[in-house]
Wavefront OBJ file of the C-alpha trace (Angstrom):
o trace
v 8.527 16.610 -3.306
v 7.881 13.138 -1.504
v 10.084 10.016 -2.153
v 8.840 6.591 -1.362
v 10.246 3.596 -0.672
v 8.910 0.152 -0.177
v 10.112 -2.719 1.889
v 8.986 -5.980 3.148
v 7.837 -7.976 0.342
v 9.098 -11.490 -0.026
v 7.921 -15.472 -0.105
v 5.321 -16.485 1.772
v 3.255 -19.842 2.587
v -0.258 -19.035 1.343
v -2.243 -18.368 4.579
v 0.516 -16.541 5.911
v 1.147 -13.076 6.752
v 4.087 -10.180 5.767
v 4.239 -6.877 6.578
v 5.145 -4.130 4.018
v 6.429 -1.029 4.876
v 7.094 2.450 2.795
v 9.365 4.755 4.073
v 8.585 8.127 2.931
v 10.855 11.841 2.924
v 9.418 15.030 2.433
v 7.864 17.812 4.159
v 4.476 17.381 3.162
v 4.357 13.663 3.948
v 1.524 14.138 6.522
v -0.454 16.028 4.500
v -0.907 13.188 1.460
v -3.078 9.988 1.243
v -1.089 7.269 0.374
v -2.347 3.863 -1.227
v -1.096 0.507 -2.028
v -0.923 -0.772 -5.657
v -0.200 -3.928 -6.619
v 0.358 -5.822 -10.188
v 1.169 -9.102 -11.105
v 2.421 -10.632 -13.831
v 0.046 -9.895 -17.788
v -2.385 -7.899 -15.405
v -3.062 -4.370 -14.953
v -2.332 -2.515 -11.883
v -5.029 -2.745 -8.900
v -5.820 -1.049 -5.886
v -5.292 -2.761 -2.576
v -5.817 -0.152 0.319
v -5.886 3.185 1.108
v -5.693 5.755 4.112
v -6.404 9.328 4.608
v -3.535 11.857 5.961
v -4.812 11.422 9.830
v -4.940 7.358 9.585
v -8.953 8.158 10.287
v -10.015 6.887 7.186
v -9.224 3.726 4.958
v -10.505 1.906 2.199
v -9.570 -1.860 0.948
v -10.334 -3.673 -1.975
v -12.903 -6.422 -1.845
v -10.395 -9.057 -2.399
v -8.388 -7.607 0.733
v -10.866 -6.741 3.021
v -10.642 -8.273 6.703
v -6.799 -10.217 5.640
v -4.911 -6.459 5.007
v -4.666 -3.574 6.973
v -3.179 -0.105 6.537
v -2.088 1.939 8.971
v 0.327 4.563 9.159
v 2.665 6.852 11.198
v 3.410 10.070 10.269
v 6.184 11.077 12.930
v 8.406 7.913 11.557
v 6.918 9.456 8.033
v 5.986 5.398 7.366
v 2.884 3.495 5.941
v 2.502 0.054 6.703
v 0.372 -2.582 4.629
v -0.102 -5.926 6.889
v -1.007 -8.680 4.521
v -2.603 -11.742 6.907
v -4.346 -15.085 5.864
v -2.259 -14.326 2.308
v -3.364 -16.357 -1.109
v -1.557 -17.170 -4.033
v -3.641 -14.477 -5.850
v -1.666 -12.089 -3.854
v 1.483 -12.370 -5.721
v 2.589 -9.344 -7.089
v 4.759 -6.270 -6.864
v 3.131 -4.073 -4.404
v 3.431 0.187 -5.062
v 3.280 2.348 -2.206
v 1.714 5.928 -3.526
v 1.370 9.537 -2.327
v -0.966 12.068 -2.943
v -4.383 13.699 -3.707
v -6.477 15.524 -1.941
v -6.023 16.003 1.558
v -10.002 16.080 2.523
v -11.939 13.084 1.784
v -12.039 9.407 1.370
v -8.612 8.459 0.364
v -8.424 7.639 -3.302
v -8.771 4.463 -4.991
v -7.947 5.387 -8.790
v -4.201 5.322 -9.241
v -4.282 8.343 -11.500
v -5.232 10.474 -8.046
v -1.588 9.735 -6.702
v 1.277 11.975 -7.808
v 4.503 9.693 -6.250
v 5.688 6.694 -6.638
v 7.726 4.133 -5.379
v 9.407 1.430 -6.773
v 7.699 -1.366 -5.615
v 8.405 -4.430 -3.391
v 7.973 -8.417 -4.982
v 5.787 -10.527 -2.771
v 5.167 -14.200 -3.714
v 2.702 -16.530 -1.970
v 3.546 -20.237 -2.165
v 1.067 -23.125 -2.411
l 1 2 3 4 5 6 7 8 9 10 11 12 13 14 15 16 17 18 19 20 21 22 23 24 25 26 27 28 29 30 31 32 33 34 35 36 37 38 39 40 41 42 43 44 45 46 47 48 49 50 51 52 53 54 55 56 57 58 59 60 61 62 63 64 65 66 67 68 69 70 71 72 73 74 75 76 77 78 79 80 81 82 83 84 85 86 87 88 89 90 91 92 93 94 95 96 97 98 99 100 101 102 103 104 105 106 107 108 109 110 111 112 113 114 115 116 117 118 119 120 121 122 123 124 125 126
């Protein structure tokens, strides 16, 4: 069983940065991709980045790519999302997730994740 929990979100100035962070428990954190969700208001949840259970492989949304980095570290059994050069199209509620396969390119499809957490508000400001 892994529980996640998210942290960090808040307002920004657009072309600023944040840092989210989700704090995870559980055994078998190491062994899990996790991914960031987000979804804003009358839209449909999106991917925004993902990372394999070493770190040694991510993937990032077009719309992310080169501002947002994920990273994580498994001994403080945290995943980090660091959100840079931030637009108003950013605003959402950002979803840290858990799971799938452990070999692989992390997923991208939020069906592939089995846990949850319960999401962190960020709003950019013009």
């Amino acid at each position: 069983q892994v529980q996640l929990v998210e942290s960090g979100g808040g307002l920004v100035q657009a072309g600023g940065s944040l840092r989210l962070s989700c704090a995870a428990s559980g055994r078998t954190f190491s062994t899990y991709p996790m991914g960031w969700f987000r979804q804003a208001p009358g839209k449909e949840r999106e991917f925004v980045a993902a990372i394999n259970w070493s770190g040694s492989s991510t993937r990032y949304a077009n719309s992310v790519k080169g501002r947002f980095t994920i990273s994580r570290d498994n001994p403080l059994i945290t995943v980090y999302l660091q959100m840079n050069s931030m637009n108003i199209e950013d605003s959402a509620v950002y979803y840290c997730a858990a799971g799938g396969s452990r070999w692989g390119a992390p997923p991208v499809d939020d069906y592939a994740y089995e846990y949850w957490g319960q999401g962190t508000q960020v709003t950019v400001s013009s």
